[in-house]
Backbone bond lengths (Angstrom), bond angles and torsions (degrees), N, CA, C in turn:
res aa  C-N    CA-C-N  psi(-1)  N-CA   C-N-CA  omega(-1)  CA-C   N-CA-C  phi
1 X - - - 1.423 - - 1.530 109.10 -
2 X 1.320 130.71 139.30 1.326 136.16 -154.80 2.189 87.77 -103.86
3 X 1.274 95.41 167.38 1.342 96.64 -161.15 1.424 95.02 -120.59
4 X 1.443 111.25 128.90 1.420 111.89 -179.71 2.066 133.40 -49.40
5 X 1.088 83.35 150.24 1.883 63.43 -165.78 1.323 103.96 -87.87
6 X 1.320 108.46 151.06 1.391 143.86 -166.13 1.256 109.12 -68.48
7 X 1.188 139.85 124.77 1.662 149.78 148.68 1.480 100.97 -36.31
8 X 1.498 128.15 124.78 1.548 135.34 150.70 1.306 107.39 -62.17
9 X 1.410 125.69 120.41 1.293 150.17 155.39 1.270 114.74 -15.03
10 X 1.150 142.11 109.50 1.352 139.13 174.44 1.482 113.95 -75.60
11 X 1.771 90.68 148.74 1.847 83.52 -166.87 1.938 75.48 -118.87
12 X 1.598 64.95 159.48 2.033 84.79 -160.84 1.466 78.80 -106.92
13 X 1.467 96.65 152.88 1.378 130.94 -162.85 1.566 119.18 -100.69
14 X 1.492 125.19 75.39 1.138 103.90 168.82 1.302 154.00 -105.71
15 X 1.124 113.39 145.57 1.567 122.56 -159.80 1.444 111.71 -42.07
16 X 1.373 104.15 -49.91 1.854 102.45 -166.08 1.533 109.69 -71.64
17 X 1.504 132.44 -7.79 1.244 120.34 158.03 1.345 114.24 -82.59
18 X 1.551 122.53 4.65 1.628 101.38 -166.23 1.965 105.97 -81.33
19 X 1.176 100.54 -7.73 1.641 116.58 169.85 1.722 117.08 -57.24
20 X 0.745 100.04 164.66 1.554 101.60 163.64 1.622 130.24 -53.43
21 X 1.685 78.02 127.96 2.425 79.52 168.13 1.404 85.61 -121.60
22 X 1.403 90.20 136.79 1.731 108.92 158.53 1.455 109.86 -61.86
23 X 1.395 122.87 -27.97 1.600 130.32 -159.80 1.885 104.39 -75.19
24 X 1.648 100.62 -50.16 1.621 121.11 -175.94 1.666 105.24 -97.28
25 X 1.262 143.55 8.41 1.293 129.14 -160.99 1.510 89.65 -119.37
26 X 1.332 131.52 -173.52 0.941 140.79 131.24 1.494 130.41 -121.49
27 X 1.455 131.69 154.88 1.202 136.57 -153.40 1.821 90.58 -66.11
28 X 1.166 125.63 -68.74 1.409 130.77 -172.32 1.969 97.17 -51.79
29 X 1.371 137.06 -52.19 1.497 103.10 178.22 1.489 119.73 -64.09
30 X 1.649 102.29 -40.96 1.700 99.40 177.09 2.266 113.61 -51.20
31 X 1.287 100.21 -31.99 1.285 92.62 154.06 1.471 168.69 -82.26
32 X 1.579 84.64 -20.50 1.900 113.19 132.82 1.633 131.95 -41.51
33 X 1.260 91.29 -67.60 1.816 114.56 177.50 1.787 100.04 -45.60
34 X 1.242 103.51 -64.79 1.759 118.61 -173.12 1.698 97.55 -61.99
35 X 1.118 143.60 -41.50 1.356 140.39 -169.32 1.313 79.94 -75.89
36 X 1.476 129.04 -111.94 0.881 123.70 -159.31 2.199 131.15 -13.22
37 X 1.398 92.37 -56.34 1.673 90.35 176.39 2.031 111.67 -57.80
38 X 1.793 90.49 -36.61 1.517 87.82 178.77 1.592 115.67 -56.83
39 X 1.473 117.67 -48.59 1.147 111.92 176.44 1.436 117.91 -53.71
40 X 1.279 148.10 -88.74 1.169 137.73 92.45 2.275 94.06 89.55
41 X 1.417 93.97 -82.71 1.579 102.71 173.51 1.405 119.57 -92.52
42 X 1.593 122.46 -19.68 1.269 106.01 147.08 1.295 124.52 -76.15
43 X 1.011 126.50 -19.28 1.871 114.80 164.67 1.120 105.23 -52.03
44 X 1.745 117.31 -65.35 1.527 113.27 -148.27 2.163 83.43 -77.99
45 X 0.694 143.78 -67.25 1.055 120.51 -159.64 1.920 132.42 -58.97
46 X 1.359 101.02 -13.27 1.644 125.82 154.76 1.749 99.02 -57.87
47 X 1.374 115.77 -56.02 1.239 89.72 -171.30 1.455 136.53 -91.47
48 X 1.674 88.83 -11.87 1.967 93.52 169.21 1.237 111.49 -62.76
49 X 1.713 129.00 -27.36 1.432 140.02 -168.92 2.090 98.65 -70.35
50 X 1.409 99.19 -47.60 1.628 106.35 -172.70 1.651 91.08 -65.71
51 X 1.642 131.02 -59.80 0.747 136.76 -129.45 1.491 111.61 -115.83
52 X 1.229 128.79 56.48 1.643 109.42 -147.43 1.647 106.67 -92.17
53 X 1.339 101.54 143.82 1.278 128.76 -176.04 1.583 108.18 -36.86
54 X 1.160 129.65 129.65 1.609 149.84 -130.24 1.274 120.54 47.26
55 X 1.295 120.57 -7.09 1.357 122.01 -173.96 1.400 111.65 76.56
56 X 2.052 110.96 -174.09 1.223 103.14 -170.17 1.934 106.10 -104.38
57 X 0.974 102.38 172.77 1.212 99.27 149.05 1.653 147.98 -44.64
58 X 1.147 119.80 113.85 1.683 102.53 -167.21 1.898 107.36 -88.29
59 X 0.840 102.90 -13.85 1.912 116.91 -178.12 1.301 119.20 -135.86
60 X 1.470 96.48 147.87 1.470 95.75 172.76 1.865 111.65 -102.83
61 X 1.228 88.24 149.23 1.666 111.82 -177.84 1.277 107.99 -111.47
62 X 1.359 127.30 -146.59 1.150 162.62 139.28 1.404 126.78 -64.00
63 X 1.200 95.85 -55.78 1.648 125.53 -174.30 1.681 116.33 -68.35
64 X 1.612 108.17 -35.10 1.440 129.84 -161.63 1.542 111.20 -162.37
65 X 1.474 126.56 165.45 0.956 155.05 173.25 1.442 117.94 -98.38
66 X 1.525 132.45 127.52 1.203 116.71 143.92 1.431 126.63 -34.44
67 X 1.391 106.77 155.93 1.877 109.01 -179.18 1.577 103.37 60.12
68 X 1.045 150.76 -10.36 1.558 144.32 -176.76 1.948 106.34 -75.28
69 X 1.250 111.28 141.65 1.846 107.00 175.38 1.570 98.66 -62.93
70 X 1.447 103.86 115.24 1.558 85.19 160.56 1.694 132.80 -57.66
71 X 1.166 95.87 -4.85 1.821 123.10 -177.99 1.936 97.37 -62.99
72 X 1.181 104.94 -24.62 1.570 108.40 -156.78 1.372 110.65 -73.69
73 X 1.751 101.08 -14.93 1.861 114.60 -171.49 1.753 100.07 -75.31
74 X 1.262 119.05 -19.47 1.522 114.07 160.44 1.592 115.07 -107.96
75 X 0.879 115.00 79.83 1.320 134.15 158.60 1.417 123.10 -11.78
76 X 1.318 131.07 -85.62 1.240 107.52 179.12 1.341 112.95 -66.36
77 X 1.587 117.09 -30.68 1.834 84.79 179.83 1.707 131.13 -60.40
78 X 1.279 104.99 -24.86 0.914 142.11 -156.91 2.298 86.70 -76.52
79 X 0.690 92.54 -70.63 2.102 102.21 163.33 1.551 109.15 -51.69
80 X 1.093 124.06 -15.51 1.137 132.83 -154.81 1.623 90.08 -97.63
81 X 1.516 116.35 -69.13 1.268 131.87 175.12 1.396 114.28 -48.61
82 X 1.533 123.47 -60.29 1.187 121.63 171.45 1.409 115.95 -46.90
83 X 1.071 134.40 -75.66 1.419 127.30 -176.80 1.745 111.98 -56.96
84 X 0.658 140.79 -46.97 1.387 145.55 165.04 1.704 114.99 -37.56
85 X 1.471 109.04 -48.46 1.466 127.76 -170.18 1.697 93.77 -84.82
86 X 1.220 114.67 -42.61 1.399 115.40 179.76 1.557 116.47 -71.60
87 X 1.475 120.35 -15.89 1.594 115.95 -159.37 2.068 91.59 -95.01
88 X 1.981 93.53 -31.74 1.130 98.77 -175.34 2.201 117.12 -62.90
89 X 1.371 83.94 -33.79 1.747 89.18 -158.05 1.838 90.60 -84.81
90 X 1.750 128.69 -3.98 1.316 112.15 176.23 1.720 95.04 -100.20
91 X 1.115 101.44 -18.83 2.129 94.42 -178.85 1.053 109.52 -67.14
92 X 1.961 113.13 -35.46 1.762 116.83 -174.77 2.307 93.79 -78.48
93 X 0.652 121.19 -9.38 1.467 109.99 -155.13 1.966 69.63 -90.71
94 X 1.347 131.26 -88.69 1.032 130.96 -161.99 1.348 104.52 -58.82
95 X 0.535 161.79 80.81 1.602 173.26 80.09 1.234 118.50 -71.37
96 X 1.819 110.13 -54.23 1.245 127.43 160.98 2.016 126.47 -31.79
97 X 1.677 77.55 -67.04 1.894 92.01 165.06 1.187 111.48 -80.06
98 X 1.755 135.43 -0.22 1.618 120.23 147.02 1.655 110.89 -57.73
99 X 1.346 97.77 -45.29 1.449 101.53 -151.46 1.356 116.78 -85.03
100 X 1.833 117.25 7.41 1.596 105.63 -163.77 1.909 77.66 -135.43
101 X 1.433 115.12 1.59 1.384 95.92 -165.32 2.240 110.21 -76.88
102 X 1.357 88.14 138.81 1.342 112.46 -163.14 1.385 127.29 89.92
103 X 1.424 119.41 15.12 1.109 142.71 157.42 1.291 118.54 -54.98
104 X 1.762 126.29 117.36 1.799 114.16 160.14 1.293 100.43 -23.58
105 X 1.617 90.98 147.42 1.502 113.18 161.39 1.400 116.00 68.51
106 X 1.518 125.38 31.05 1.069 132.74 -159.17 1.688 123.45 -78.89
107 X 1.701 84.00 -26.57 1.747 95.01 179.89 1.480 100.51 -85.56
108 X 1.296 129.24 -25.05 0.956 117.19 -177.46 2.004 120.16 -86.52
109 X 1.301 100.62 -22.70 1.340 105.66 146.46 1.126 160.54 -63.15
110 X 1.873 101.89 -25.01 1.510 107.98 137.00 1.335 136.95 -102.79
111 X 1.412 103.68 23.48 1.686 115.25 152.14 1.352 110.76 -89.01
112 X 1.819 134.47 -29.59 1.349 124.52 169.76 1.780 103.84 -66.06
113 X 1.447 124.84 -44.64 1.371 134.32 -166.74 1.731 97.33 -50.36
114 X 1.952 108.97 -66.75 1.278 95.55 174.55 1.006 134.34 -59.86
115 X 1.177 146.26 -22.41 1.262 161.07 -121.84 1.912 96.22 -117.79
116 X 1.353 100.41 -37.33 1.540 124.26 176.79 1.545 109.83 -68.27
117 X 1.536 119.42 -43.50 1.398 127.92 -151.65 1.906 94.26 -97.19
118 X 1.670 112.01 -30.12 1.703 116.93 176.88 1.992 85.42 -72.00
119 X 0.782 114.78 -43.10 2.071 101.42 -164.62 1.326 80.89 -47.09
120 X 1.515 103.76 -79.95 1.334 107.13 -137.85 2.090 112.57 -71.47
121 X 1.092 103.48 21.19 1.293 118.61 166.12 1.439 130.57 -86.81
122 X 1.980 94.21 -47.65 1.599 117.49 165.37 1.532 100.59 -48.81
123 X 1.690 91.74 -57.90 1.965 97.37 -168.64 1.403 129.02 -22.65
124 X 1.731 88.90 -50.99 1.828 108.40 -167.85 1.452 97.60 -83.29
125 X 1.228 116.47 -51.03 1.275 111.00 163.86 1.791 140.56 -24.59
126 X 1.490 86.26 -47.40 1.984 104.44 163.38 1.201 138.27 -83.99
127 X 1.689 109.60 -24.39 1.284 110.14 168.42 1.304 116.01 -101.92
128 X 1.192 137.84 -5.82 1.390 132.31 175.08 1.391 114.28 -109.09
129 X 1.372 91.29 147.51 1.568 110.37 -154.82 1.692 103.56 -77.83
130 X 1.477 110.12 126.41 1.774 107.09 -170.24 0.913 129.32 -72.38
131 X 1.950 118.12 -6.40 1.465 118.19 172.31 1.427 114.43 -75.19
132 X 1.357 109.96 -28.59 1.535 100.30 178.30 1.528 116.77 -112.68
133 X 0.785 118.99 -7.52 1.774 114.20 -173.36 1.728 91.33 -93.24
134 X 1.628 106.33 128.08 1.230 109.78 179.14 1.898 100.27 -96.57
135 X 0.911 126.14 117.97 1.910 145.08 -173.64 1.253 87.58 -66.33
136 X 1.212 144.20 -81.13 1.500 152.72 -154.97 1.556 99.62 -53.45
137 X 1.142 148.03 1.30 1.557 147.33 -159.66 1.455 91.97 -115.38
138 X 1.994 101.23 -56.72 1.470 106.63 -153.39 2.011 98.76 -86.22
139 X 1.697 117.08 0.90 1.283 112.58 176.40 2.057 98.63 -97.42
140 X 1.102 113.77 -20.33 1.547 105.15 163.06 1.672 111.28 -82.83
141 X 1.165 109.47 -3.88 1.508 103.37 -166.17 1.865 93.19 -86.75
142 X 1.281 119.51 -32.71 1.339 129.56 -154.98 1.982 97.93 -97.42
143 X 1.587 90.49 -23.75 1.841 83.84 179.99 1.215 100.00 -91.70
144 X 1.590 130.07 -24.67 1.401 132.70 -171.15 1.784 113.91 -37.91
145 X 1.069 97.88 -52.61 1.876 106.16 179.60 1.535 114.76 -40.12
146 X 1.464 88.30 -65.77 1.990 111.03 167.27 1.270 130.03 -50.89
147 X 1.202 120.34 -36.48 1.441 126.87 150.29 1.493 139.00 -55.24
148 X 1.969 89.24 -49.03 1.772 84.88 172.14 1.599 119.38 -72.52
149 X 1.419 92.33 -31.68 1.704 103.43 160.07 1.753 127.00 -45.70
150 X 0.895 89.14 -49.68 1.828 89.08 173.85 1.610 121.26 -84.85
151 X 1.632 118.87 -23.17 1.045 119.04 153.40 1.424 131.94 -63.58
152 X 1.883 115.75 -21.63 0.959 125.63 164.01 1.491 122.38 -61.45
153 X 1.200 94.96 -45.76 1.912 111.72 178.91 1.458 114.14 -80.45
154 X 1.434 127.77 21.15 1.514 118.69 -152.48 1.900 70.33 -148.77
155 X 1.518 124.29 -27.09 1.273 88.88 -176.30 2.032 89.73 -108.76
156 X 0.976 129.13 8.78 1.487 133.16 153.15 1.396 106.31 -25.55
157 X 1.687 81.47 -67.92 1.936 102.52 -153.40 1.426 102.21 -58.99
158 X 1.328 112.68 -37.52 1.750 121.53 -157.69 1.633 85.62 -84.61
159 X 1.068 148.43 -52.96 1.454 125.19 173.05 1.353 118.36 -51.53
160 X 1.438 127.54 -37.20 1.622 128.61 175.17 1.381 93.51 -64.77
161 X 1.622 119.73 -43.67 1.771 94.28 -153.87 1.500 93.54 -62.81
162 X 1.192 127.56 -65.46 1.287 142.92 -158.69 1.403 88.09 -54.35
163 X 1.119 155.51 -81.46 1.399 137.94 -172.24 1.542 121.69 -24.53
164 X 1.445 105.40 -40.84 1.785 94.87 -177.72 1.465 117.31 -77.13
């Protein structure tokens, strides 16, 4: 009598390899993958900034302004989102210009990048209401990324120099 055939062993699936290996990846897909997700969160976060969640006001009252977030009538959440949405859409922008720098068309890519970071500046600028949203918080909040970034790379160098 012949013996029934055997089920192949299932291989269990784990999560923490589905990430990157330096060993199996290569530098150019891991830089696909990362462009892509970067783009990806600067869209959606470009547009919560244009577009903020309840939308704006269509009339003016007493109470509010046309064009104002209606989001703005709760206050701290409303600060909460902005800086948060803002720390997110300048971490995806520099990441972005990590990841494409020396790329054709480069000057013209950080004329779309700036050109991207003045919109969405006007944006916040138009829908939030100017007595309470302090600008100077949410313009360190957006350089914050860029800074720790260059302080990162400024103390790089000073360990290489001093190393040689």
């Amino acid at each position: 009598m012949a013996t029934p055939p055997q089920a192949e062993p299932t291989k269990k699936l784990n999560w923490f390899r589905l990430g990157y290996n330096k060993h199996s990846d290569t530098t150019n897909e891991a830089r696909s993958v990362l462009l892509i997700v970067t783009t990806l969160i600067t869209a959606v976060t470009f547009q919560a900034g244009i577009n903020p969640p309840g939308g704006v006001w269509q009339d003016d009252k007493d109470t509010h302004k046309a064009g104002r977030a209606i989001y703005s009538s709760q206050s701290g959440a409303f600060h909460a989102f902005l800086v948060s949405n803002t720390l997110a859409f300048s971490t995806s922008i520099l990441v972005l210009v990590s990841l494409t720098y020396r790329f054709p068309f480069q000057v013209e890519l950080w004329g779309a990048i700036l050109s991207m970071f003045v919109t969405y500046g006007a944006s916040i600028f138009a829908i939030a209401p100017h007595e309470s949203v302090k600008y100077r918080y949410l313009l360190a909040t957006a350089a914050g990324p860029f800074g720790i970034r260059l302080l990162v790379e400024i103390v790089r160098y000073l360990i290489k120099k001093r190393g040689k």
